[in-house]
N, C-alpha and C positions, 0 to 999 in steps of 0.2 A: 372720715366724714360719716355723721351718721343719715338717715332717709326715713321720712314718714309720709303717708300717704293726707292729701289734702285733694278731697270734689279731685277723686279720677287721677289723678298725677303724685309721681314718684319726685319730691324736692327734699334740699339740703335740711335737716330736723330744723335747725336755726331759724331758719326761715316758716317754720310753720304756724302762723298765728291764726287765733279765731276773732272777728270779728266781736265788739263792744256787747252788740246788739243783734248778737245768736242768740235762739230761745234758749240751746242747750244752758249757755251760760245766766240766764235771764230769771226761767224758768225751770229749768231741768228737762226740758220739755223734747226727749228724745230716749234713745234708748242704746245699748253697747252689749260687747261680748268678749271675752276672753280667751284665748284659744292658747292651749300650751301646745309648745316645742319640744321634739326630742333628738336628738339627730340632725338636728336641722329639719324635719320635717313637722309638719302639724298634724296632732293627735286627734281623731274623733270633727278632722274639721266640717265634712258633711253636717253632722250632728248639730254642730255650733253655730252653722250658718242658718240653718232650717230655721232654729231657735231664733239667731236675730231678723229675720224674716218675719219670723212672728209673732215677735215682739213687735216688728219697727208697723205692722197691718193692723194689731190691735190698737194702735194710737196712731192709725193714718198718715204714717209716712212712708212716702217711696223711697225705693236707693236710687241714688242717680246715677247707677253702673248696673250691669247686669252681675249675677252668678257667676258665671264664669269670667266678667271682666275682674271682679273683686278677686275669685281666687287667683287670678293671672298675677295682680296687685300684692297679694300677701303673699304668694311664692317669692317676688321678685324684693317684696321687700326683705324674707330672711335670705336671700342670696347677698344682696347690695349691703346690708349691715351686719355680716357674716353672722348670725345667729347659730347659735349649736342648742344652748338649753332654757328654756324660759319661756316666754309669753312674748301671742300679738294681744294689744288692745285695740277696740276699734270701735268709733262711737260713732252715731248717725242722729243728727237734732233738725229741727222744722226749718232751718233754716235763719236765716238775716232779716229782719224786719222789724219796723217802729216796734215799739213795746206796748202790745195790745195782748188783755188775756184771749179774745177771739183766737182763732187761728187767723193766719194771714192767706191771700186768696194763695190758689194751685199754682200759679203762674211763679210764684218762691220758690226755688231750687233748695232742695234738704241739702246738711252740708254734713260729710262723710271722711272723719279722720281716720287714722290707725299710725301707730308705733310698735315699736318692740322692744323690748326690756332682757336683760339679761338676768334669770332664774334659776337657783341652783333646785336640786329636789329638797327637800328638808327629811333629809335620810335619819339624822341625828335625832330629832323628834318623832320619827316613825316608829324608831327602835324602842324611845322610851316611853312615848305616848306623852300626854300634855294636860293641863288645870285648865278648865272651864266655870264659868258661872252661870247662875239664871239669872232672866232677866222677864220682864213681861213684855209681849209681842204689841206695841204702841203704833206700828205703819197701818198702812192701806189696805183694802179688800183686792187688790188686782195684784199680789206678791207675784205671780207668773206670768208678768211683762219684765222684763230685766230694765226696769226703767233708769233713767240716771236719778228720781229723788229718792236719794238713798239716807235721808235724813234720819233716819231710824235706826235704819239699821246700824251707822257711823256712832248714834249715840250708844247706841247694846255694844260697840267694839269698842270703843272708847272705857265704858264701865268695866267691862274685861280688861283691858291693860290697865286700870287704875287701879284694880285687883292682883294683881299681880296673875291673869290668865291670857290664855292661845284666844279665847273665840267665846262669845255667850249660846247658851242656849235660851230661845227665846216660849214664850207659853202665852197661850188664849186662856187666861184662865188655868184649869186644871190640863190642858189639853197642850201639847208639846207642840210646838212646830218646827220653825231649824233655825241654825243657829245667825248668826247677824252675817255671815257669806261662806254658808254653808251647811249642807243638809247633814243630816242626826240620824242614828240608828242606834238601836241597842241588839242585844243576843239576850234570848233567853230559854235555859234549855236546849242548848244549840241550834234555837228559829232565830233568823234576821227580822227586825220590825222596823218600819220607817214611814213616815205621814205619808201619805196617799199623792201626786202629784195632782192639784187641786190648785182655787184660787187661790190658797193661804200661802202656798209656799212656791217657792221657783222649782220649777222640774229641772235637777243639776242633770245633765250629760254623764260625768261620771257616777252619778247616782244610777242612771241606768247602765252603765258598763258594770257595774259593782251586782244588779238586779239580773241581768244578763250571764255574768261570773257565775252566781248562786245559782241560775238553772241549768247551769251547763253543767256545773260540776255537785248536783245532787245535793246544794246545802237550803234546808229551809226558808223561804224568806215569804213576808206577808207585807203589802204596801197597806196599811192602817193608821189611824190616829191612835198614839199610845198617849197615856195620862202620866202626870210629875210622877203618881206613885208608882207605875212602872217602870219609869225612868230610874227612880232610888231605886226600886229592889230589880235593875238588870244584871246580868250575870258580867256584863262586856258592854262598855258604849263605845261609839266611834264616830266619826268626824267623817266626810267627804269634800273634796271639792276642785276644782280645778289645779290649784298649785300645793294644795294638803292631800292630795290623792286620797291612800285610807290612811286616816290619821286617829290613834288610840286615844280615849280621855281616859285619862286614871284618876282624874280629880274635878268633882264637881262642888264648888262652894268648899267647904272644910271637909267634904265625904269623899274619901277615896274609892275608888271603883277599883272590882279585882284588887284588893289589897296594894293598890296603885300599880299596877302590871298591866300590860299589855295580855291582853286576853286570849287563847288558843284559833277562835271562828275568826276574831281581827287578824292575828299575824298570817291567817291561811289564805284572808281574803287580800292581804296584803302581798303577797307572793303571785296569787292568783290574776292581781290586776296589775303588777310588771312583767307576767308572763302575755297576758293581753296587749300590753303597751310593743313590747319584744314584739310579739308576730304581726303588729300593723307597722313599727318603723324598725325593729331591729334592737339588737343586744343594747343596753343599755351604760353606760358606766358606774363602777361599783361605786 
């Protein structure tokens, strides 16, 4: 039997339904978070929870559990569904109410899911690195609320897999942002460069383990907006994200990066952030 968390309680997945006339379903009108697994343990989960905190305060929803009851909640959910490697999801929306764009009064209970999924790492695409495209950045000014209208960003993944690519990278104009669920960096000269953690972009978690990595172990890195044309003439691009960890692109549109190779600053930083992962839950499997 599997178990997903539904408003506070641990029940059979089966059983877990959302109501017609949830905003989340309605509107989108909530926000979520992703937290990967390793060991059975969760990675960076302080980190992630801060984040949906303040995500769920930027658009004025409470959790209807505390901190500590949530993590009680997602401990016990990877023990009951024996998880070993992969992802919680966990989404929090305004709750149940007639379908008015108003909000509904306080007196509405927000309504707070989560599951768990079974994720392998994508070691085999680590190795060889992956084809990306661009795309132009079409969403909202608020990208650093993890909201659920992910309307946009699903169309720039969508154009990527009908290209035969991993992930788009998305652009304001001449100005890069990240990619459709997932932040962007390039190398150049052996400096790290990546958008700024600002409204345009979601501040990834492992964007800051990978920014943290860089200062600890003396490798350049500059949080900046870099332009399309930096982006063509970088020495190494790479991918971040929750289940892409550091993920190489060798291919952008018909242009190969690194002669389609996995880059030297990538493969270091990629060693560097399992060696991270290793000392907060332990040895990894190859």
């Amino acid at each position: 039997m599997a178990f997903a968390i539904v408003n506070g309680k641990l029940i059979d997945r089966s059983e877990a339904k959302v109501d017609i006339e949830d905003r989340g379903y309605q509107f989108g009108d909530g926000v979520y978070e992703v937290i990967r697994v390793y060991n059975g343990k969760m990675f960076t989960v302080k980190e992630h929870l801060v984040r949906f905190v303040k995500s769920s305060v930027s658009i004025g929803i409470s959790l209807p559990v505390t901190l500590e009851q949530l993590m009680n909640l997602l401990e016990e959910l990877i023990e009951k569904n024996k998880l070993h490697e992969g992802i919680i999801y966990m989404q929090l929306t305004r709750g149940v109410a007639p379908r008015n764009h108003a909000f509904p009064s306080k007196e509405v209970p927000s309504a707070l899911t989560a599951y768990s999924k079974e994720i392998a790492r994508p070691v085999e695409s680590m190795k060889l690195g992956v084809k990306t495209i661009l795309t132009e950045d079409i969403r909202w000014l608020r990208c650093d609320i993890k909201s659920l209208n992910l309307l946009g960003n699903l169309l720039a993944k969508q154009k990527a897999a009908e290209e035969g690519g991993y992930e788009a990278i998305q652009h304001r104009g001449e100005n890069v942002t990240e990619g459709s669920s997932s932040n962007i960096f390039i190398v150049k000269n052996g400096v790290v460069f990546t958008h700024e953690s600002d409204h345009l972009i979601l501040k990834g978690i492992t964007k800051d383990v990978i920014l943290k990595v860089c200062l600890d172990n003396n490798i350049p890195v500059e949080e900046r907006t870099f332009t399309l044309e930096e982006l063509a003439g970088a020495d190494e691009v790479f991918l971040s994200s929750t289940v892409s960890e550091v993920m190489p692109i060798v291919q952008i549109g018909d242009k190969k990066v690194n002669e389609g190779q996995p880059g030297p600053v990538t493969k270091k930083l990629q060693k560097l952030f399992t060696q991270e992962i290793e000392n907060t839950i332990g040895l990894l499997r190859s």
